[in-house]
C-alpha positions in Angstrom: -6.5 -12.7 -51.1 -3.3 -13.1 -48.9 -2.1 -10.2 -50.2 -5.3 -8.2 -48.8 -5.2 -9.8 -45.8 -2.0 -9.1 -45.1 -2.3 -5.5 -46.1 -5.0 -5.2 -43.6 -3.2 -6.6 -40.6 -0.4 -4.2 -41.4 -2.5 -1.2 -41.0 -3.9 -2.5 -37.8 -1.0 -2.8 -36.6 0.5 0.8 -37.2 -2.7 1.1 -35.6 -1.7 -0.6 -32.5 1.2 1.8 -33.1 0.0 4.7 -32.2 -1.8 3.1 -29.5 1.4 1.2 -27.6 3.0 4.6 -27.9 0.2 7.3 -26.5 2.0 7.8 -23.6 5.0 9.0 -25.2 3.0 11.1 -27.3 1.6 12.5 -24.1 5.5 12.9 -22.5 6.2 14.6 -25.7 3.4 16.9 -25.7 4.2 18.0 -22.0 8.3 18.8 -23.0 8.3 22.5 -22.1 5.4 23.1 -20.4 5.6 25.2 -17.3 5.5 23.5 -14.2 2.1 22.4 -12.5 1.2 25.4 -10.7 1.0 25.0 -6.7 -2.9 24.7 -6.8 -3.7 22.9 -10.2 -5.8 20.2 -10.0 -3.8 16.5 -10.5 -5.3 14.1 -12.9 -4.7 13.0 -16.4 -5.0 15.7 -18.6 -1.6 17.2 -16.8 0.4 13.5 -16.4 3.9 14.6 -17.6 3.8 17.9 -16.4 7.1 18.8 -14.2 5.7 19.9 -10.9 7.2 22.5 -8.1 5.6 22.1 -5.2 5.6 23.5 -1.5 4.1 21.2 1.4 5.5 17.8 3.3 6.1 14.4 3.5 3.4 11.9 5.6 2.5 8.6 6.7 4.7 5.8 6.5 6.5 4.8 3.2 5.4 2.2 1.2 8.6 -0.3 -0.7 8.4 -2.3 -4.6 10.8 -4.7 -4.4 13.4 -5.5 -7.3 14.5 -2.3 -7.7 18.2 -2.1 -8.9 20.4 0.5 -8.4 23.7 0.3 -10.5 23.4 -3.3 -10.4 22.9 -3.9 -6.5 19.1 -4.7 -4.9 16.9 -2.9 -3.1 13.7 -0.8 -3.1 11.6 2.0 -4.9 10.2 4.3 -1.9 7.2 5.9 -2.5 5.6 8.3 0.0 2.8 10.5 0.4 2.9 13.7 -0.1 0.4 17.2 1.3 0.4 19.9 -0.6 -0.1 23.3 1.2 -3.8 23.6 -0.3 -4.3 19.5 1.5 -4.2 17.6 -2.1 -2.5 14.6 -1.5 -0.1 12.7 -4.0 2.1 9.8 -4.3 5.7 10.7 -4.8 8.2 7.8 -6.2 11.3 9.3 -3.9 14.3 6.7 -5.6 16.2 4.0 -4.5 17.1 2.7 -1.2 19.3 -0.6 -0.3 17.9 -3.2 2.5 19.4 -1.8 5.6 17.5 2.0 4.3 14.7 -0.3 4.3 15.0 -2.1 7.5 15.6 1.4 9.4 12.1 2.4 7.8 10.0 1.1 11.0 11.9 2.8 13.4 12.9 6.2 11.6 11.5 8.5 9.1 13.6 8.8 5.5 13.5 12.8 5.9 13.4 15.1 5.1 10.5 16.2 8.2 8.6 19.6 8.0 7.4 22.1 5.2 9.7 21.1 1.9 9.9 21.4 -1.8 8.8 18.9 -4.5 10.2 19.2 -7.8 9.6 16.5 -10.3 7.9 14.7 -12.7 4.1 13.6 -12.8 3.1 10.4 -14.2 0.3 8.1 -14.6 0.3 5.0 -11.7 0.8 1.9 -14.5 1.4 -1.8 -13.6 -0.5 -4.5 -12.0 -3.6 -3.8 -10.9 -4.7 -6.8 -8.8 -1.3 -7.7 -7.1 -1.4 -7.6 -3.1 1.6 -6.8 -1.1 3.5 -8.3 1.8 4.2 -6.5 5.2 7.9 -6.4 6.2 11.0 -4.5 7.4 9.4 -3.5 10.7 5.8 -2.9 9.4 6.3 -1.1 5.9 4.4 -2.4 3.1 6.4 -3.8 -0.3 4.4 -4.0 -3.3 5.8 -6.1 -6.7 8.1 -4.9 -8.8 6.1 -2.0 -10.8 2.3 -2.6 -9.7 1.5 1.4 -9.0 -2.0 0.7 -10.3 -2.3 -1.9 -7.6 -0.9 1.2 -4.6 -3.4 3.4 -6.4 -6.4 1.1 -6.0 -5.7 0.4 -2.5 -6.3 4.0 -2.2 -9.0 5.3 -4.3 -9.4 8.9 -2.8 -6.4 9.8 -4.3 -5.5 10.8 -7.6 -4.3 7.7 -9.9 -1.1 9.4 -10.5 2.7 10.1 -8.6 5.5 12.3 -8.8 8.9 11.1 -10.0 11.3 13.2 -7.8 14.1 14.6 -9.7 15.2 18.4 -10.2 13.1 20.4 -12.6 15.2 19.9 -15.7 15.5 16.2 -15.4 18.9 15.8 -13.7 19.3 13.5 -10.9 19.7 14.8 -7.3 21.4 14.3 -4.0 19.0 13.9 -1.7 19.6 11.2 2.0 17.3 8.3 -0.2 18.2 9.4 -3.6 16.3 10.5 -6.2 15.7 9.2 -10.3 15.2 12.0 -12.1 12.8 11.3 -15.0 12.8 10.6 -18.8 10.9 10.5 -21.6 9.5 7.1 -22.4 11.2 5.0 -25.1 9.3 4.7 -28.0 7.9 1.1 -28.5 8.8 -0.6 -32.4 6.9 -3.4 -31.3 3.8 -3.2 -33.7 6.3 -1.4 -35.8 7.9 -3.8 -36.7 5.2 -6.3 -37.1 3.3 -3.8 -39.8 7.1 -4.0 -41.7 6.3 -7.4 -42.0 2.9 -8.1 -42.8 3.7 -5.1 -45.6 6.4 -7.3 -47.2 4.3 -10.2 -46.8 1.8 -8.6 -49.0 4.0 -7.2 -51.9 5.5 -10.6 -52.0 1.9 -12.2 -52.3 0.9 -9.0 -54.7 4.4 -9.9 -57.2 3.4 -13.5 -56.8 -0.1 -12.6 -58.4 0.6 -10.5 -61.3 2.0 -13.1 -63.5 -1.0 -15.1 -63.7 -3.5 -11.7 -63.0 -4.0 -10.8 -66.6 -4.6 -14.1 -68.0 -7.3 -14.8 -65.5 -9.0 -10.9 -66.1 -8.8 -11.6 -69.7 -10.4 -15.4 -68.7 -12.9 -13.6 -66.5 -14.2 -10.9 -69.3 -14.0 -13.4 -72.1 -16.3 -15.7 -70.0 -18.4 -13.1 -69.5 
């Protein structure tokens, strides 16, 4: 009996598996894909995608705090951005220290005017319910991560944003300073929980078959 329950929590966890890590399988999926053409529709079924798009910068920047940059503090920018045919999505435009931040209520980050978007689109993850705090001259900073939470706050748009970065992955110089983007790393979590509910249950099984034909032949005598 251990040994079947163990067997079964071992396959639901390579269960749990494949679901911790469906979003790499998505990333992987979308390696090589062209990029998202300038008036494809955003939304889940194209999360991963590289993108290369023409259109501009708007409204004023929103900050997550604790972002770290070669081990110094600052911020994550994100932005919108219009495409030329008016669809409207979040951009995750880098890192930026506190004074970057600070300048942010009196001066735009650039660049201003018709520009080029190249980069990587992903789904908006995080906390969902967490509120943000109004500082550096007026700019909004949202917790470390919580894009779910930016996305809520604005339902019209689509539930995903663009990872700036050049179109093969590389970082970029750019006045705030751009990520790049990555493949997720695969999670071993449930991984290595199966592992051990497996050798949990061979142990149990071994344990079992010395006594398991003397109690068959017990059971078909008695019968």
């Amino acid at each position: 009996m251990a040994a079947v329950i163990a067997f079964v929590l071992c396959g639901w966890q390579l269960r749990r598996d494949g679901e911790r890590n469906a979003t790499r399988a998505s990333a992987l999926a979308a390696e090589g894909a062209p990029p998202l053409g300038p008036t494809e529709a955003v939304g889940p079924h194209v999360q991963w995608r590289v993108v290369d798009w023409s259109g501009q910068y708007a409204g004023t920047p929103e900050l997550f705090a604790q972002r770290l940059e070669k081990e110094r503090r600052g911020y994550g920018l994100v932005q919108r951005f219009v495409r030329d045919d008016g669809v409207e999505v979040w951009v995750d435009r880098g890192w930026i220290d506190s004074d970057a931040a600070r300048a942010l209520g009196t001066s735009s980050p650039g660049p201003e005017g018709p520009t080029r978007l190249t980069g990587q689109l992903r789904p908006m993850t995080g906390a969902a319910d967490a509120e943000p705090v109004t500082g550096h001259g007026g700019v909004r900073i949202w917790p470390y991560g919580a894009y779910a939470s930016l996305a809520a706050a604005h339902p019209a748009m689509p539930a995903s944003y663009v990872v700036s970065g050049r179109l093969d992955g590389s970082r970029g110089a750019d006045p705030v300073g751009l990520d790049g983007f990555a493949t997720p790393p695969r999670d071993q979590t449930s991984l290595h929980y199966a592992s051990q509910w497996l050798a949990i249950g061979l142990l149990a099984l071994i344990a079992a078959i010395p006594g398991l034909w003397p109690r068959v032949r017990s059971f078909l005598d008695a019968g």
